[in-house]
N, C-alpha and C positions, 0 to 999 in steps of 0.2 A: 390618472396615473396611480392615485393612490388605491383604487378600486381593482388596479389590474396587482400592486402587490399583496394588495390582503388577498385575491384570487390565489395567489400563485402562494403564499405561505397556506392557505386552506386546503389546499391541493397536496404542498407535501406535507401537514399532518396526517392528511388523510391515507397520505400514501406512504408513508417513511418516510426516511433520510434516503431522500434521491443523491446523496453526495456522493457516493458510493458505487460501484458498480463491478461489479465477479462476473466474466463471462464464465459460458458452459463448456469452457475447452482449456486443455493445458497450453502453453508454451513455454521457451528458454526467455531470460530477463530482456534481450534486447527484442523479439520479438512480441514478447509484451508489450515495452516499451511503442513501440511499433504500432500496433492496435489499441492500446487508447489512445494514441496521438489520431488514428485514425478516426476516432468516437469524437474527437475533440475534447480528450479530457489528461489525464497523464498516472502517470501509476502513485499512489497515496504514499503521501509522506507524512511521518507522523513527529510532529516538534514536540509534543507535548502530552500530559497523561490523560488529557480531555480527549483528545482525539483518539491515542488508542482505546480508553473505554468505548468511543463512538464506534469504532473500526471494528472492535470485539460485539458490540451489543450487534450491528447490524447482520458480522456473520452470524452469529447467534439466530435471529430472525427470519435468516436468507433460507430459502429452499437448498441452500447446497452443504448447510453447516454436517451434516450427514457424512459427505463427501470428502469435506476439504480440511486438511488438516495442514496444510503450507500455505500461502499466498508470496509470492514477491512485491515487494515494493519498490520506490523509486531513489533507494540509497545504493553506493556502492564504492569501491576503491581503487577504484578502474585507473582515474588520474594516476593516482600516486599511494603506493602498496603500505597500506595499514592504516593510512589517513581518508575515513569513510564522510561522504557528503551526499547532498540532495541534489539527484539528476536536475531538478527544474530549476534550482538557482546556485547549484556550488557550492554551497554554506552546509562549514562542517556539524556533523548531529551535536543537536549542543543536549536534547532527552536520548538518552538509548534506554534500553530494554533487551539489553544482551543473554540470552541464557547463561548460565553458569561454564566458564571458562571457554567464552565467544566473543570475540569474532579470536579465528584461531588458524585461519587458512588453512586447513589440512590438506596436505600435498604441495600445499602452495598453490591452489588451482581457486581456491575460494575468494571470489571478487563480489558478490553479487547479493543484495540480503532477503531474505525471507522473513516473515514473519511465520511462526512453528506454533504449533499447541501442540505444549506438550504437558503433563502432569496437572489437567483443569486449571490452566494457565496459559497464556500468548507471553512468546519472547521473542527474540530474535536471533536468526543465527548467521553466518556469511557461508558463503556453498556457491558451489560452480553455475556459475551464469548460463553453460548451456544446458542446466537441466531443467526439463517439462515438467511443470509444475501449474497450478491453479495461481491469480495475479488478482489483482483488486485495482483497481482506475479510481479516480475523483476525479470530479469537475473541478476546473479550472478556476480560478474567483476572479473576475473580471470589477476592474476599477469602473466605476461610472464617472465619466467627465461631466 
């Protein structure tokens, strides 16, 4: 057992932070939502400022940082209008990383959040959930019994 985790931690040095994953196609937030469930993984939530540095260096890294200047992740105020939470367990964002004067609903249509670079900086903004955009999935973290 312990020969197959040092395998598998040598494996993703070698390879990155496999925690991560940007497919090569836009979608709206619930169809996101949708295909990494199908990956078996869920779209990245970020609690904290470790994880967005994580989420940043890897786009950074990624073959698509060229390309991608949105991502959606797995927050939203779908529930209940202005009170934003984490699709995978409900609990409200206790880190944000709001752009300057966001989440703002404009129109009243913005339910859904993205994570933006904008100004050689990542923030976050709320924006209409059926717009096609670039998404980012993380693996799941599985308890061992």
């Amino acid at each position: 057992m312990r020969v197959l985790v040092l395998l598998l931690f040598v494996v993703q040095l070698i390879n990155g932070d496999r925690r991560f994953f940007i497919p090569s196609l836009k979608a709206n937030w619930y169809k996101a939502v949708e295909f990494c469930t199908t990956l078996d993984k869920r779209l990245a939530s970020i609690e904290n400022q470790a994880k967005s540095d994580a989420i940043a260096q890897y786009v950074r890294e990624s073959d698509k940082f060229a390309n991608v200047s949105r991502l959606w992740i797995g927050a939203s105020d779908l529930a209940e209008e202005g009170v934003f939470t984490w699709l995978h367990n409900e609990q409200l964002l206790t880190y944000t990383l709001w752009n300057e004067n966001e989440p703002n609903n404009n129109d009243k249509k913005e339910h859904c959040v993205e994570l933006t670079y904008h100004t050689g900086k990542w923030f976050w903004n709320d924006m209409e959930c059926a717009y096609d955009t670039y998404f980012i999935c993380e693996e799941i973290e599985r308890q061992c019994l």
